[in-house]
C-alpha positions as CSV (number, residue, x, y, z in Angstrom):
1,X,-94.6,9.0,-58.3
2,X,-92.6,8.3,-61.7
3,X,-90.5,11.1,-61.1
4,X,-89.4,9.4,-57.1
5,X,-89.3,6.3,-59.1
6,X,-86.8,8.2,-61.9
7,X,-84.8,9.5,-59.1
8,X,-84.6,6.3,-57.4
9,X,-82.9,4.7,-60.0
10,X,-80.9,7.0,-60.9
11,X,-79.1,7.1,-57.5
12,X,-78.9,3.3,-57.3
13,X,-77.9,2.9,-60.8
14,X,-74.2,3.4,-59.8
15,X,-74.3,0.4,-57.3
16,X,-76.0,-1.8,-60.1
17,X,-73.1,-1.4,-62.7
18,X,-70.7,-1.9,-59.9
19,X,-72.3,-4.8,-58.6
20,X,-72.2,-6.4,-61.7
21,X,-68.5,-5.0,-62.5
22,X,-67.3,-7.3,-59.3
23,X,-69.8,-10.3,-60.2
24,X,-69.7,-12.6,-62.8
25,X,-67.4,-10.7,-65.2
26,X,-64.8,-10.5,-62.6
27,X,-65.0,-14.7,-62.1
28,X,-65.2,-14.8,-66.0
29,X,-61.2,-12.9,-66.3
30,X,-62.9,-9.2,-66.5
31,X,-63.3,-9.7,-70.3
32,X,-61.6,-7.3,-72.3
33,X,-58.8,-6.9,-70.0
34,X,-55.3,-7.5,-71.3
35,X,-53.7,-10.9,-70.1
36,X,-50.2,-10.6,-69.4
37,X,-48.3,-13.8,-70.1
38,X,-45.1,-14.5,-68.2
39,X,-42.3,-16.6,-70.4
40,X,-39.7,-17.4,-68.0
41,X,-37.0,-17.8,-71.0
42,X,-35.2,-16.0,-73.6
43,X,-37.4,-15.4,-76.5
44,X,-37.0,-17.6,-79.4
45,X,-36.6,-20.3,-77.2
46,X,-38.7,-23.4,-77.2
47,X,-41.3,-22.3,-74.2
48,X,-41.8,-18.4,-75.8
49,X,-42.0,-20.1,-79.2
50,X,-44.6,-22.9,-78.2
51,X,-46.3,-19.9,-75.7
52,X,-46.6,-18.0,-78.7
53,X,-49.1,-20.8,-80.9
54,X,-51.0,-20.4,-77.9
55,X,-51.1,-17.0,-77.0
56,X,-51.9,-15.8,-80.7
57,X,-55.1,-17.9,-81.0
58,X,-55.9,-17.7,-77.3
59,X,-56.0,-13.0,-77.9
60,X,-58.1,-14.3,-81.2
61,X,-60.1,-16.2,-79.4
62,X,-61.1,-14.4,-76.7
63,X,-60.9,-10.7,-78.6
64,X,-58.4,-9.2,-76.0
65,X,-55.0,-8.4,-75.7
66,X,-52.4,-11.3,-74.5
67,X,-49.4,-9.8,-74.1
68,X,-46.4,-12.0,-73.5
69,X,-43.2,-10.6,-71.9
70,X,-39.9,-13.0,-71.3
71,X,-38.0,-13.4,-68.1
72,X,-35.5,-15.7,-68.5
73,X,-32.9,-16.2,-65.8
74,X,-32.3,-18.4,-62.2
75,X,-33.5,-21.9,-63.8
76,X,-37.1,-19.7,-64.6
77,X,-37.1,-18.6,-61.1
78,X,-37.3,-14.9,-62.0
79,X,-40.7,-15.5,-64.1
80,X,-42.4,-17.4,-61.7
81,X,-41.5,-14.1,-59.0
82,X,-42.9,-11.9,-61.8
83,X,-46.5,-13.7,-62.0
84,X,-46.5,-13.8,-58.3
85,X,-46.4,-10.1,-58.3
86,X,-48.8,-9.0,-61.1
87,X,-52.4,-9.1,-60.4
88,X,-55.3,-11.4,-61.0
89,X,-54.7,-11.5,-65.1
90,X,-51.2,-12.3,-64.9
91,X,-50.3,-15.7,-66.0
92,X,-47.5,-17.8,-66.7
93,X,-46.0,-20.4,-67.9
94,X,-44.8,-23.3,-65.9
95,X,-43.3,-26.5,-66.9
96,X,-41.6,-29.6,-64.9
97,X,-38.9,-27.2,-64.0
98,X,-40.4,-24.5,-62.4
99,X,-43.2,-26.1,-60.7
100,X,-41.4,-29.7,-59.8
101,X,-37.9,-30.3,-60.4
102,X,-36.7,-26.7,-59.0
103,X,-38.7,-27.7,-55.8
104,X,-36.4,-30.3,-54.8
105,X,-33.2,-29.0,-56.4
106,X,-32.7,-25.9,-54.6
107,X,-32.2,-25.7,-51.2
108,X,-34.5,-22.1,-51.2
109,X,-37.1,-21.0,-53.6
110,X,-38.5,-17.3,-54.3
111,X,-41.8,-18.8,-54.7
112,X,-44.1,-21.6,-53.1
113,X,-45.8,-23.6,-55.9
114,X,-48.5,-24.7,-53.4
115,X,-49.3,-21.5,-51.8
116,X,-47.9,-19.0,-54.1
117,X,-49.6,-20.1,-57.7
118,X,-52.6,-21.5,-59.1
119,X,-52.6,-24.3,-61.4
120,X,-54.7,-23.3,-64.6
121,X,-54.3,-25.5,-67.7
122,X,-52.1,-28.3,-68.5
123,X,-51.1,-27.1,-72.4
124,X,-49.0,-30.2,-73.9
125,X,-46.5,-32.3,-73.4
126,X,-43.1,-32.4,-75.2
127,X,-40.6,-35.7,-75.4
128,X,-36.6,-35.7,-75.1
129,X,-34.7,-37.8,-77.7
130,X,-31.2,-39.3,-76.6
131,X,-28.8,-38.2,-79.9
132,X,-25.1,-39.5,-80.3
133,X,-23.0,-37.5,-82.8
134,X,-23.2,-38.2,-86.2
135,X,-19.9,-40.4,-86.2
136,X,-20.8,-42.2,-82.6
137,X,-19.9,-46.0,-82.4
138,X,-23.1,-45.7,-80.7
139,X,-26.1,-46.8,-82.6
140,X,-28.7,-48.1,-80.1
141,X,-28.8,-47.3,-76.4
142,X,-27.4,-51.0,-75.7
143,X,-24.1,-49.8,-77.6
144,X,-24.0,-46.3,-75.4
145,X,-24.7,-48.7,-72.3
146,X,-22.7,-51.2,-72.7
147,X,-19.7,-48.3,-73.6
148,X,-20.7,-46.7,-70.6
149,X,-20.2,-49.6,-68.2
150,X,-16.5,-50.4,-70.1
151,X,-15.9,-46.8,-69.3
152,X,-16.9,-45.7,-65.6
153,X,-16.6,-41.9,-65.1
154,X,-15.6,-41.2,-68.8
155,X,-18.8,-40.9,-71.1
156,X,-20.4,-37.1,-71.4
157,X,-23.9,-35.5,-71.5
158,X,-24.7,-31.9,-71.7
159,X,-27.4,-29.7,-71.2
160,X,-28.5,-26.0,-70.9
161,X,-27.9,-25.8,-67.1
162,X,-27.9,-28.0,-64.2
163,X,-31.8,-28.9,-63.2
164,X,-33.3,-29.0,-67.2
165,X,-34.9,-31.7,-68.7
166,X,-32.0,-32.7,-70.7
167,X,-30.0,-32.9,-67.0
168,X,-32.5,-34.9,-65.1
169,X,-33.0,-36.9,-68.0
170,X,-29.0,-38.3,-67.8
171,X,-29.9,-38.3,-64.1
172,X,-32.7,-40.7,-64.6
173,X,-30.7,-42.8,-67.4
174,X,-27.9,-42.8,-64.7
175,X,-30.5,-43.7,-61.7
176,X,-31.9,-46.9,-63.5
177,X,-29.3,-48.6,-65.1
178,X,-26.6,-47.8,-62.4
179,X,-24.4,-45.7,-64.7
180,X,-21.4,-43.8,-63.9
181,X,-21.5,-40.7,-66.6
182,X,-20.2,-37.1,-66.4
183,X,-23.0,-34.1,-66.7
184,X,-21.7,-30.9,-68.4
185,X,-23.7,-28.0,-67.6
186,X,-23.9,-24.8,-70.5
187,X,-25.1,-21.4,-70.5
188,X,-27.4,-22.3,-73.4
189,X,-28.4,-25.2,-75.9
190,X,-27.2,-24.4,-79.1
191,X,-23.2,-24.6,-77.1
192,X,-23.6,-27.7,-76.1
193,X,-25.2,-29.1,-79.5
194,X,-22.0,-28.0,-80.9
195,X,-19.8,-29.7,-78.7
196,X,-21.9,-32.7,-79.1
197,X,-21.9,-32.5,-83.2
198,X,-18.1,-31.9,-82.6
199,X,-17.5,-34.9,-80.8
200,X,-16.9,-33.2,-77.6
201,X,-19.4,-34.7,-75.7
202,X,-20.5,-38.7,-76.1
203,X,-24.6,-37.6,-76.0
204,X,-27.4,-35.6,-75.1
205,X,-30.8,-35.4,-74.5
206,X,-32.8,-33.0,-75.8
207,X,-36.4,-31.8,-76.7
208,X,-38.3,-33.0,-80.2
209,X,-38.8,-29.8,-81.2
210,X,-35.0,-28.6,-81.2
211,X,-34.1,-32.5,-82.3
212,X,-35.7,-33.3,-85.0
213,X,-34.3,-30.8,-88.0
214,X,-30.8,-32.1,-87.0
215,X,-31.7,-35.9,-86.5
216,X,-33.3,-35.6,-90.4
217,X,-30.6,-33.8,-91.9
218,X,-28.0,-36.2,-90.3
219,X,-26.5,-33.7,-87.8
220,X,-26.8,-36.1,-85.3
221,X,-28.0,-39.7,-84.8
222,X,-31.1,-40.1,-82.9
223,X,-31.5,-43.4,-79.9
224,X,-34.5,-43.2,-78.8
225,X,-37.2,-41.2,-77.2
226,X,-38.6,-40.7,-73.4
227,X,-41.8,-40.9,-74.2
228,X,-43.0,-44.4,-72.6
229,X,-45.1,-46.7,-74.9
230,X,-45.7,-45.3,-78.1
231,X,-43.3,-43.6,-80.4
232,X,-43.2,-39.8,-81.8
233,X,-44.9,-39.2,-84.5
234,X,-41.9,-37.2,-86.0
235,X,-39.7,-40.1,-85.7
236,X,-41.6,-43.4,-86.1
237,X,-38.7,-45.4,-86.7
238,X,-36.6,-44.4,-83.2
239,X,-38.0,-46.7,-80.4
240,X,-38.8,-45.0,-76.8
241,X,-36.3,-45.8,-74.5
242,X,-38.3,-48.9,-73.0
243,X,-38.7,-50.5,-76.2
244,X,-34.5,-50.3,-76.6
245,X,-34.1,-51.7,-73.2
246,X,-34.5,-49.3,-70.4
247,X,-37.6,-50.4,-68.9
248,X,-40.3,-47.8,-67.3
249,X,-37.8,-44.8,-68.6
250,X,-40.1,-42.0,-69.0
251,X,-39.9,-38.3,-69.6
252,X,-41.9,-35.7,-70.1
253,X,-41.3,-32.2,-70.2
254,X,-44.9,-31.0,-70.0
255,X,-45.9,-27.4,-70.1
256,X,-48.6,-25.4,-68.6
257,X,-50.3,-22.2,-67.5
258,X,-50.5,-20.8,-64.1
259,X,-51.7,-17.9,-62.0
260,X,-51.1,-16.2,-58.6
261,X,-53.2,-16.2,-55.8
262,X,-55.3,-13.1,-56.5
263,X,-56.9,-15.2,-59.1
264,X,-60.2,-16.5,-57.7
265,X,-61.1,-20.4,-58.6
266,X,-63.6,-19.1,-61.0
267,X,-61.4,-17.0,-62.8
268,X,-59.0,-20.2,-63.1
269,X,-61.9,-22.5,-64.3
270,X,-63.1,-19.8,-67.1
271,X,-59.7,-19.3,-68.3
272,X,-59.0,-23.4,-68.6
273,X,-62.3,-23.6,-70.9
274,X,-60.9,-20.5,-72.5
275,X,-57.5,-22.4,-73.4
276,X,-59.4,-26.2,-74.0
277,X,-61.0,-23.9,-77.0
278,X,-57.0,-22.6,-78.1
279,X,-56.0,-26.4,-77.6
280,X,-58.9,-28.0,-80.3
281,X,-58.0,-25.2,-82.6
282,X,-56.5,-27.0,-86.0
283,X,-54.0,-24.3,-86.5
284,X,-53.0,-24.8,-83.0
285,X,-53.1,-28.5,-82.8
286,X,-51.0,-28.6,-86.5
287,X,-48.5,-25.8,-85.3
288,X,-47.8,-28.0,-81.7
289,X,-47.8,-31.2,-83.4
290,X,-45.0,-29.9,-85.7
291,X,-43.0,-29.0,-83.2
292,X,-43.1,-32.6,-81.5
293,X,-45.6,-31.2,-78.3
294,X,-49.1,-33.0,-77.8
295,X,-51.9,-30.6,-76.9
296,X,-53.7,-31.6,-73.3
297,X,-56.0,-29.8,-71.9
298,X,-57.9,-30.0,-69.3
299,X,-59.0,-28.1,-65.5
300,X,-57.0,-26.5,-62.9
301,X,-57.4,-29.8,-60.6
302,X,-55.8,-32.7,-63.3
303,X,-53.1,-29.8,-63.6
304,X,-52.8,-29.3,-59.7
305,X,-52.1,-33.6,-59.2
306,X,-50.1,-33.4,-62.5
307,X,-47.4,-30.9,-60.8
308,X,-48.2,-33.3,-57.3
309,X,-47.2,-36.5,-59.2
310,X,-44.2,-35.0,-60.8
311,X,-42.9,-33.1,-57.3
312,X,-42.6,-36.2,-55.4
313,X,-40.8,-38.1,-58.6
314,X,-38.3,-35.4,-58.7
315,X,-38.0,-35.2,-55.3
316,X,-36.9,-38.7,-55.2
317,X,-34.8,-38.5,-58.0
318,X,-32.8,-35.8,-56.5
319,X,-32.3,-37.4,-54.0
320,X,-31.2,-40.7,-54.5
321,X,-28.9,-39.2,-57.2
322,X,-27.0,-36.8,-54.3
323,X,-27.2,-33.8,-56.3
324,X,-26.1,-30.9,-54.6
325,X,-28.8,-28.8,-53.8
326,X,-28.4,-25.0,-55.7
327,X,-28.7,-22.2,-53.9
């Protein structure tokens, strides 16, 4: 009788382990299993720099592999095609281009948000600073106003490529106070900071972390912030751009993680508690912080209306502004 009983078990042994291979381990991220983290920009960049604080602790953390690979190019586009295409552990990240602006600013997309990803975990938040050159006669965002207005069509902003933060962020500065200003698009940042430091263009907006070491060492002169209703931390004497005038001006060029659609809900949930822990870690929290973004947190849902919200701004945004729509 033990022996049938040995035998038994023997043979269903096999369906056991693979039951519980495709149960909870499966809705927990198959622990163990490398998680490949799309970057959809050039490394050394602001997202792969801020992606890497979080990916380091988050491997730590969870004692597996988290392997992040860049794919810049088309606006982030490209990266959000890539974490379509991998499997259930392939994440990315995806920021108020990817998953709101680039929605209404292109007339075709390689990738529906709603359908095509799954919102994970809302990581942090960043703020854009308006800066003047160094030598501006600009020294509070009534001066650039008020220049602008004597000078319709004249006044310059640039920004790394149409459909950025530091773009829509003009746009919106444009939308509100019924500004006429030209937008200069460039390949990358660091060209337009130096026509902006050499007087070639009248101002800029672009994100804390890239601002700050020039606004300290008097590069360039800082305006104010887009962060609505309280003031950076790394700049506690630059008001937010409400508090110099331009009311309900706000900003944000959030950051976050999301997956494709082979990822089950579970899978989603475990890894947002996973990346809650990365978020409270102090190294984590000290390293963001330093770099002017403010750890969030939080479950795929408050992610999911977060993009929602932001979509139909944008949307509206676009719109009113007649931006030709990139194809």
């Amino acid at each position: 009788m033990n022996r049938r009983l040995l035998n038994r078990f023997a043979l269903l042994m096999p369906l056991v382990l693979l039951a519980v291979q495709s149960g909870p381990s499966a809705a927990q991220g198959n622990a163990g299993q490398a998680i490949n983290f799309v970057v959809p920009s050039a490394a050394g960049g602001s997202p792969d720099v801020l992606s890497r604080i979080i990916t380091n602790q988050w491997s730590q953390n969870a004692h597996r592999p988290v392997i992040v690979e860049n794919k810049p190019g088309a606006a982030g586009n490209i990266g959000m095609v890539q974490v379509i295409k991998g499997n259930e552990l392939t994440v990315g990240y995806g920021n108020i281009n990817t998953l709101a602006v680039n929605r209404a600013l292109f007339s075709t997309l390689p990738y529906d948000v709603d359908k095509d990803l799954v919102p994970v975990s809302h990581l942090f938040n960043l703020y854009n600073v308006l800066i003047v050159p160094a030598a501006s006669s600009a020294h509070s965002v009534k001066d650039l106003l008020t220049e602008a207005r004597k000078n319709p069509g004249k006044l310059s902003y640039g920004a790394s490529g149409v459909g950025t933060t530091g773009h829509m962020s003009g746009e919106l500065l444009n939308h509100l106070e019924k500004l006429n200003t030209v937008f200069v698009p460039y390949q990358g940042g660091p060209a337009a900071l130096q026509d902006l430091m050499g007087g070639r263009l009248d101002y800029m907006f672009i994100n804390s972390s890239e601002s700050v070491p020039l606004i300290k060492s008097g590069k360039v002169r800082a305006l104010a912030v887009t962060q609505l209703g309280k003031r950076i931390e790394q700049l506690p004497d630059v008001p937010t751009m409400d508090e110099a005038g331009v009311k309900g001006y706000e900003i944000v060029s959030w950051g976050g993680v999301v997956g494709n659609r082979k990822m089950t809900p579970e899978q989603a949930k475990a890894l947002a508690a996973d990346l809650d822990k990365v978020l409270k870690t102090s190294n984590v929290r000290e390293s963001l912080n330093g770099l002017g973004a403010q750890p969030v947190g939080g479950t795929p849902e408050d992610f999911k209306q977060l993009i929602a919200r932001e979509t139909k701004k944008w949307t509206d945004i676009i719109q009113s502004s007649k931006i030709e729509k990139l194809n």
